[in-house]
Legacy VTK file of the C-alpha trace (Angstrom):
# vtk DataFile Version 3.0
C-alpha trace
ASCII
DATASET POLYDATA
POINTS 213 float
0.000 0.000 0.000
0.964 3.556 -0.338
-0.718 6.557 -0.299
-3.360 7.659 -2.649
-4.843 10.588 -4.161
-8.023 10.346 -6.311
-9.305 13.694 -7.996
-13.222 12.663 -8.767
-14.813 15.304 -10.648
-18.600 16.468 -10.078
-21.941 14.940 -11.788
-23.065 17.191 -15.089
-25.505 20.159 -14.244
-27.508 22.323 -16.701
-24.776 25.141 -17.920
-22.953 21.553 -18.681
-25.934 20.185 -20.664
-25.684 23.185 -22.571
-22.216 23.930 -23.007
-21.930 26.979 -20.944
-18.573 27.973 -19.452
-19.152 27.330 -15.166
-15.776 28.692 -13.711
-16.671 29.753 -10.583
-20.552 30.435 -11.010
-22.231 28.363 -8.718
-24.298 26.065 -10.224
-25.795 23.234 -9.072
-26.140 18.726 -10.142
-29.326 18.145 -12.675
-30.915 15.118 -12.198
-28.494 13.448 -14.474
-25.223 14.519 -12.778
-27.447 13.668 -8.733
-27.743 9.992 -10.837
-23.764 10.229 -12.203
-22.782 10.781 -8.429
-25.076 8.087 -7.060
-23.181 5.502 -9.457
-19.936 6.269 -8.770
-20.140 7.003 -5.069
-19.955 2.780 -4.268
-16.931 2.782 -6.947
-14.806 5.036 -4.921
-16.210 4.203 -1.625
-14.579 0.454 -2.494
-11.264 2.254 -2.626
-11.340 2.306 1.678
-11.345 6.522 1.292
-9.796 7.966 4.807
-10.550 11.346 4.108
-13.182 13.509 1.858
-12.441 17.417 0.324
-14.062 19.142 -1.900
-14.488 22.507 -3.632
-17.045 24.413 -1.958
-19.049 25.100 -5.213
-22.359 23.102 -4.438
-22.177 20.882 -7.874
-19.016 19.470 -5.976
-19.865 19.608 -2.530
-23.413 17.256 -3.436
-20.996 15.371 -5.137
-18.748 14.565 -2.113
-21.505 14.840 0.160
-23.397 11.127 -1.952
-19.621 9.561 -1.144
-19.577 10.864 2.265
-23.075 9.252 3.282
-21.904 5.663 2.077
-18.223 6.318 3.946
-19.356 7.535 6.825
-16.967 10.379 6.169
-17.081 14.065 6.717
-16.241 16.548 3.918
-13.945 19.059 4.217
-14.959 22.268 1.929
-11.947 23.908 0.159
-12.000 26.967 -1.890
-8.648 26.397 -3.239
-10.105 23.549 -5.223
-12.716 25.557 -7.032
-12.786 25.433 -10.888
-10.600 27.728 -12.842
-12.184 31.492 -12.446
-13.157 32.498 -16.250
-14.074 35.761 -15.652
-16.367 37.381 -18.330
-16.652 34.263 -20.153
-18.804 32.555 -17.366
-22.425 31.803 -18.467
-21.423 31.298 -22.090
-21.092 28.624 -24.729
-17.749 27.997 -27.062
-19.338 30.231 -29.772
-20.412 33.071 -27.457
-17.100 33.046 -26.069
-14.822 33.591 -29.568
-17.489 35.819 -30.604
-16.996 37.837 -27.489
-13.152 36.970 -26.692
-12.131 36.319 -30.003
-8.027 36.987 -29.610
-8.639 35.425 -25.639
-10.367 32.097 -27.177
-8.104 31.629 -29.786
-4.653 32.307 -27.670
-6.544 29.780 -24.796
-7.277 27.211 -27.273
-3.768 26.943 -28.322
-2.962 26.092 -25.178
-1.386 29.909 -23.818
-1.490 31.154 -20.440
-4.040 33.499 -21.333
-6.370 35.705 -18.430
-10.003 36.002 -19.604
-11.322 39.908 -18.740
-11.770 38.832 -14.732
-10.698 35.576 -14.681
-7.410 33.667 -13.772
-4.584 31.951 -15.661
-4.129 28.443 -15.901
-1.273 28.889 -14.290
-2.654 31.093 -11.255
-5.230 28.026 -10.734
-2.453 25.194 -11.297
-0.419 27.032 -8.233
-3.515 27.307 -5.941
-4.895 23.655 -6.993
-1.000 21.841 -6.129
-0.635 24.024 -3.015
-3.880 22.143 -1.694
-2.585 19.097 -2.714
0.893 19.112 -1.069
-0.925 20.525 2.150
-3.404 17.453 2.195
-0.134 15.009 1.474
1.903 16.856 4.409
-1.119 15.179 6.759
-1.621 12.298 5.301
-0.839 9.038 6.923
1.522 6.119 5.729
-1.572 4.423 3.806
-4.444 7.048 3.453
-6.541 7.600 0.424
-7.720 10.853 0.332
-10.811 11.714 -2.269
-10.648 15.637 -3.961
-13.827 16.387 -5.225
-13.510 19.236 -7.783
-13.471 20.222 -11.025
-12.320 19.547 -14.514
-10.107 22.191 -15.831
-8.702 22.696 -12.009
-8.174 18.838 -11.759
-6.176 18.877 -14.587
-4.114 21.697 -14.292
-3.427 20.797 -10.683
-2.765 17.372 -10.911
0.227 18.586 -13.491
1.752 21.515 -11.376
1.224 18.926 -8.377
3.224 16.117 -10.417
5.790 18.410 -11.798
5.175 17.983 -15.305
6.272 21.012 -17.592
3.921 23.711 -18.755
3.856 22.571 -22.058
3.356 18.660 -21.502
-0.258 19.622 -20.065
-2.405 19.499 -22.924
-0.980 15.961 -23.909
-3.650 14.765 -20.566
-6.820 15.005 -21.812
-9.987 16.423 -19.452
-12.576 14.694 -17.552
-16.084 13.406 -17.836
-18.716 14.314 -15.661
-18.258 12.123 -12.646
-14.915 10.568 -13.464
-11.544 10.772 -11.823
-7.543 10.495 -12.002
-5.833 8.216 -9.470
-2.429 9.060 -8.154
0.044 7.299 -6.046
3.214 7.636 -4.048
5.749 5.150 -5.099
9.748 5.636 -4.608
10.272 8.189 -7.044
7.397 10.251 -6.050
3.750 10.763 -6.766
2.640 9.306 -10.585
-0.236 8.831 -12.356
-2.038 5.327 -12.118
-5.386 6.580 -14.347
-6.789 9.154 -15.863
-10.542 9.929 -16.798
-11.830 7.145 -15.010
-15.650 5.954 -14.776
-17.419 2.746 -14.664
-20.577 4.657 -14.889
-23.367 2.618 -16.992
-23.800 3.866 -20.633
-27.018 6.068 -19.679
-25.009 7.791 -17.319
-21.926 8.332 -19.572
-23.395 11.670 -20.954
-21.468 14.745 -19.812
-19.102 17.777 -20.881
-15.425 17.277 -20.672
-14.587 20.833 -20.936
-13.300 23.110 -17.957
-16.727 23.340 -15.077
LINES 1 214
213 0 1 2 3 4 5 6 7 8 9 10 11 12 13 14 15 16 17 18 19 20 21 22 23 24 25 26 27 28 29 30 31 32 33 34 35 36 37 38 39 40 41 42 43 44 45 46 47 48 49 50 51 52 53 54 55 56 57 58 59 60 61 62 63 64 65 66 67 68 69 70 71 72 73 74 75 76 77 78 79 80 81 82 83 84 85 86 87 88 89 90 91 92 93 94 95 96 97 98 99 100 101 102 103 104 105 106 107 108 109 110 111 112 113 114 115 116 117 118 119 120 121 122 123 124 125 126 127 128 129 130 131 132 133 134 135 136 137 138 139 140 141 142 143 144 145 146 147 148 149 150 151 152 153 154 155 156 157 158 159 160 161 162 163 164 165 166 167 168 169 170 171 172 173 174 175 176 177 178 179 180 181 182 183 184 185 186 187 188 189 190 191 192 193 194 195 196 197 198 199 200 201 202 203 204 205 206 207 208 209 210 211 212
């Protein structure tokens, strides 16, 4: 055994189902995403989770909480694991956003560390996503497997910084599914990746957005 980190991102909600841009807006689970976490909750309770945190946007937080009833677990609310702020561009789909941003959207698209009019770098939410990280590792015991509830985009920018992989290595890992997670582990050269957009959720349940909410 050694210890574990698993990243589980939130069930779909309604700006999802219609391609909207979430960032920080506080949206919550619709029925789908409530039925998303309800499937995967026994998955990762099987994994023996020691502790529970969680972004303390609510489409998270209902997320943990359907993990933390079958664990017996209490969840610990986190700011510094909320999705990456986008600023302006919250509340609006793809097209809404290059018709709005258009020089923005295309520099973020190609990967840049680009700020949206209010919003933060990907770099500004990598920093604040892998400082929460190395602070839940510092208390972690020999053998614990701590469960981060969060979000997409911040999942996988923070999972990088956290892992030390190089700015420009990050768009080779793909994003996440509604409801599906990464699964890191210590070994003896440090933490590395075990999986990576993880599921076991029934077909009907599959449906979600993989962009950044």
């Amino acid at each position: 055994m050694s210890r574990q980190l698993v990243l589980w991102r939130h069930g779909r909600t309604r700006w999802n189902a219609a391609g909207r841009a979430q960032g920080q807006t506080d949206i919550g689970l619709d029925d789908l995403g409530r039925a998303q976490a309800a499937a995967a909750a026994p998955i990762l309770a099987s994994l023996g989770p020691t502790a529970i945190v969680s972004s303390d946007l609510s489409r998270a937080a209902d997320t943990a909480d359907v993990l933390a009833k079958l664990t017996g677990l209490v969840v610990t609310r986190d700011p510094a694991l909320r999705e990456i702020h986008f600023g302006e561009r919250e509340g609006l789909t793809l097209a809404e956003s290059y018709e709005r941003f258009p020089d923005e959207m295309k520099r973020w698209w190609a990967g840049e560390d680009v700020r949206i009019p209010g919003g933060e770098t990907r770099s500004e939410t990598a920093e604040r996503f892998s400082a929460a990280l190395t602070g839940y590792v510092e208390t972690m015991g020999v053998n614990d497997t701590v469960i981060v509830v969060s979000h997409g985009g911040a999942m996988r920018v923070g999972a990088c910084r956290f892992l030390g992989l190089p700015r420009e290595t990050w768009p080779v890992l793909g994003g996440f599914d509604n409801c599906h997670w990464a699964w890191l582990s210590e070994g003896r050269r440090g933490w590395r990746i075990e999986a990576w957009n993880v599921g076991g959720l029934p077909p009907e349940l599959e449906a979600g957005d993989r962009a950044p909410g």
